[in-house]
C-alpha positions as CSV (number, residue, x, y, z in Angstrom):
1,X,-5.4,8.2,6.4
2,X,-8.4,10.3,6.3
3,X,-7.1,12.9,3.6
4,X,-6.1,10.1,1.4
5,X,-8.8,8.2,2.1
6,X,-11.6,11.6,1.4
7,X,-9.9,12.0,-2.2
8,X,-10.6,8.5,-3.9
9,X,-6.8,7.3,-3.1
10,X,-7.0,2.8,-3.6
11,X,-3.9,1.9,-2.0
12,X,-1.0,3.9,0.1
13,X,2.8,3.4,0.5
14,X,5.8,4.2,3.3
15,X,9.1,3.0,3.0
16,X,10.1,3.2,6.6
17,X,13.9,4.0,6.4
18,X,14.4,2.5,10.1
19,X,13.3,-0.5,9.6
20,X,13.8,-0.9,5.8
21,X,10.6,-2.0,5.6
22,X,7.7,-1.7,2.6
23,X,4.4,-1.1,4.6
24,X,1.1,-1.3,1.9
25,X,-2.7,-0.4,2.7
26,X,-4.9,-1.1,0.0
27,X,-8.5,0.2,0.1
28,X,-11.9,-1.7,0.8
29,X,-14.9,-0.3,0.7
30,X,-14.7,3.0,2.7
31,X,-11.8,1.5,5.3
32,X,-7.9,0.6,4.3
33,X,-6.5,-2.9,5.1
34,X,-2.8,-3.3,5.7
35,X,-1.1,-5.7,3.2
36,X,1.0,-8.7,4.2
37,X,4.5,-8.5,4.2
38,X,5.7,-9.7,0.8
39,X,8.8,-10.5,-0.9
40,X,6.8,-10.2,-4.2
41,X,4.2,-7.7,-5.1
42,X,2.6,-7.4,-8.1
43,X,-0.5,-4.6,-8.2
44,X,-2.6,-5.0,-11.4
45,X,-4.4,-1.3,-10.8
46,X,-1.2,0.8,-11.7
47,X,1.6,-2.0,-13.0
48,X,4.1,-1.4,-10.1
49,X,5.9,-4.1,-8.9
50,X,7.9,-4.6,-6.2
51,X,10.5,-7.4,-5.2
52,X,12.6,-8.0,-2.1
């Protein structure tokens, strides 16, 4: 996360193909905090949406 995190990126994405899970960090302050597991994401920043 440090690279990201030294160029100004707000929020990160993985699709882990193993698990077939959506795994989100969005950024606060200077730190990144792992989003909850949601059927239903919305993010107002960039418009992407995401449903399960």
């Amino acid at each position: 996360m440090q690279t990201i995190s030294k160029h100004g990126v707000q929020e990160y994405y993985f699709y882990d193909l193993d698990t077939n899970k959506l795994l989100i960090w969005m950024r606060e302050g200077e730190h990144f905090r792992e989003m909850e597991n949601s059927n239903n994401l919305a993010n107002s920043t960039n418009g992407y949406s995401f449903y399960a």
